[in-house]
C-alpha positions in Angstrom: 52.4 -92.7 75.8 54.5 -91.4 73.1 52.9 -90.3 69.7 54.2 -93.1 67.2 52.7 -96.0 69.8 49.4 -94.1 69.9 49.3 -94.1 65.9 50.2 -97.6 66.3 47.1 -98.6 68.9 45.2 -96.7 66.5 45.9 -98.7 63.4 46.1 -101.9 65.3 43.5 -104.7 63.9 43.2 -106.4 67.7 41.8 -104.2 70.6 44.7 -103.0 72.9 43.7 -101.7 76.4 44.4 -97.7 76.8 43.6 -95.9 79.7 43.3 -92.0 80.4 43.2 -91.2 84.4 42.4 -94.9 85.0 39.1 -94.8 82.8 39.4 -96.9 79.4 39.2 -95.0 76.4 39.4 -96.0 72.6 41.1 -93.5 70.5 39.2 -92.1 67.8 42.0 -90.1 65.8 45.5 -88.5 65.9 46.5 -85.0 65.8 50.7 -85.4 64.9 51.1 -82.0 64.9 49.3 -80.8 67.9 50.5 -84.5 69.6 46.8 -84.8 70.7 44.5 -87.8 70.4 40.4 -87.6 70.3 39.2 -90.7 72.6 36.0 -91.4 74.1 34.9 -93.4 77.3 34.8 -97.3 76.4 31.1 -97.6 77.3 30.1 -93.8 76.1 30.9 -93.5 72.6 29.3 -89.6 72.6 31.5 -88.5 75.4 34.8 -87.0 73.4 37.6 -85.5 74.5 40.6 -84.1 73.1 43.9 -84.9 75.6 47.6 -84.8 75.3 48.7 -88.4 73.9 51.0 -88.3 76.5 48.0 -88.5 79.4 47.3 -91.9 77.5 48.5 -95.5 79.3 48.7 -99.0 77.7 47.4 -101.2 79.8 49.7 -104.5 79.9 
């Protein structure tokens, strides 16, 4: 996923499906500079990580 879509999915007022290694993540927040995103597990809010934004997948 590029950057600008990821800011977009953030900032999005209906839920769109993102997946990191097939696992279903929400992204929490947006690093532009280090082109990083903060996401957690769907069903585990207190398990954060930090990934590359482009590890992320829309799911269509």
């Amino acid at each position: 996923m590029n950057l600008a879509r990821a800011q977009q999915i953030l900032n999005a007022d209906e839920k769109i499906d993102v997946e990191l290694n097939g696992v279903s993540v929400w992204i929490d927040s947006i690093d532009a500079e280090e082109k990083t995103a903060k996401v957690h597990a769907e069903h585990q809010p207190a398990d954060t990580r930090v990934v590359p934004v482009e590890e992320l997948e829309e799911v269509k």
